[in-house]
C-alpha positions as CSV (number, residue, x, y, z in Angstrom):
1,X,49.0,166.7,115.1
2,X,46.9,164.2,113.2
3,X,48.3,162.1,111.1
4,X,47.1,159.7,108.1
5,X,50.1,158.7,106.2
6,X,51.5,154.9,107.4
7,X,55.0,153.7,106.6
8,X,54.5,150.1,106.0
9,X,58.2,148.5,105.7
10,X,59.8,144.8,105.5
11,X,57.1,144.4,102.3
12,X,57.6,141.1,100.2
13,X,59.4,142.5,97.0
14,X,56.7,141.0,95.2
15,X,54.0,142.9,96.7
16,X,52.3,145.6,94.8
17,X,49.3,148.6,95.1
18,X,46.7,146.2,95.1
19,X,48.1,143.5,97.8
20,X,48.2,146.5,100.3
21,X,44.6,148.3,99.1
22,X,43.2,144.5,99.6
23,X,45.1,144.1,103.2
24,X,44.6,147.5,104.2
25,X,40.6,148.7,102.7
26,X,39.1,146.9,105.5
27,X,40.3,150.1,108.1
28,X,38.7,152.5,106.1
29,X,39.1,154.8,102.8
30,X,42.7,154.7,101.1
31,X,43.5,157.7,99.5
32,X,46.9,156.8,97.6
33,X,49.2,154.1,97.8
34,X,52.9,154.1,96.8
35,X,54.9,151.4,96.9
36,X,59.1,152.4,96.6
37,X,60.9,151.2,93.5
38,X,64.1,151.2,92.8
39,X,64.2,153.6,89.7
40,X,67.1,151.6,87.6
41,X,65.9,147.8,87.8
42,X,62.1,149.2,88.6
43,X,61.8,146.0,91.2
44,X,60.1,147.1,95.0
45,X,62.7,148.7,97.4
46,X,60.4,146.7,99.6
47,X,58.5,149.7,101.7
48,X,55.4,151.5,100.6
49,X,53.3,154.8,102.1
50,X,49.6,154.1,102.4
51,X,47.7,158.0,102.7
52,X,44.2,157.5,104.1
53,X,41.4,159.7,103.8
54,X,40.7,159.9,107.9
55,X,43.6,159.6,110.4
56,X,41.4,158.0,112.4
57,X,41.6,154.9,109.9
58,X,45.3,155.1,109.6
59,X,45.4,154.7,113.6
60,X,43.6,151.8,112.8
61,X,45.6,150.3,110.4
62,X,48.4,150.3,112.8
63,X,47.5,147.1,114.0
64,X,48.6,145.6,111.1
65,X,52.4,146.0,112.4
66,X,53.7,142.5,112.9
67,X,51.2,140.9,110.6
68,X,52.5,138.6,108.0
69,X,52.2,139.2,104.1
70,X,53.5,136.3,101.8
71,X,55.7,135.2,104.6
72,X,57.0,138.5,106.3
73,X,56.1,140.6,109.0
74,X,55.2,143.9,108.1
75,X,56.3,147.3,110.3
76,X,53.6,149.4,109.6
77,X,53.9,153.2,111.6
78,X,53.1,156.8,111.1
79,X,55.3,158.5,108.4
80,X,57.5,160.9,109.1
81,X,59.2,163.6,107.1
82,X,62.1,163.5,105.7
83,X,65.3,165.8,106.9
84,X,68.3,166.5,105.8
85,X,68.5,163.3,103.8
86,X,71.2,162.9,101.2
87,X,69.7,162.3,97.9
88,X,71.7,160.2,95.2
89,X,71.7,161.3,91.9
């Protein structure tokens, strides 16, 4: 199965769509970019999903696990559904 939606975790809480577009562009054409926010204070949950238009770019961008953005080292792998998760109201 390819694949061409990354995971990109530990994110600084600062960090928004256009830090990752400018970090991540360079391995080829981003197709959406969501960073997670916590829906009552609105502030970063600190992980993001980065869709790219090729998988074959988003294999690419996996060598950006273990770089460092403003201080932390990103975990950047493939997404993977969700199941059976418990969803808070």
């Amino acid at each position: 199965m390819q694949q061409n939606k990354l995971f990109v975790g530990n994110l600084p809480f600062n960090s928004n769509e256009s830090d990752l577009q400018e970090a991540f562009e360079q391995f080829g054409e981003i197709d959406e970019i969501r960073v997670i926010t916590d829906r009552d204070t609105g502030r970063s949950r600190g992980f993001a999903f980065i869709t790219f238009a090729e998988s074959d770019d988003a294999n690419s961008a996996l060598t950006m696990d273990g770089k460092e953005m403003n201080g932390r080292a990103l975990r950047v792998n493939f997404a993977t559904e969700r199941t059976g998760g418990k969803r808070r109201n």
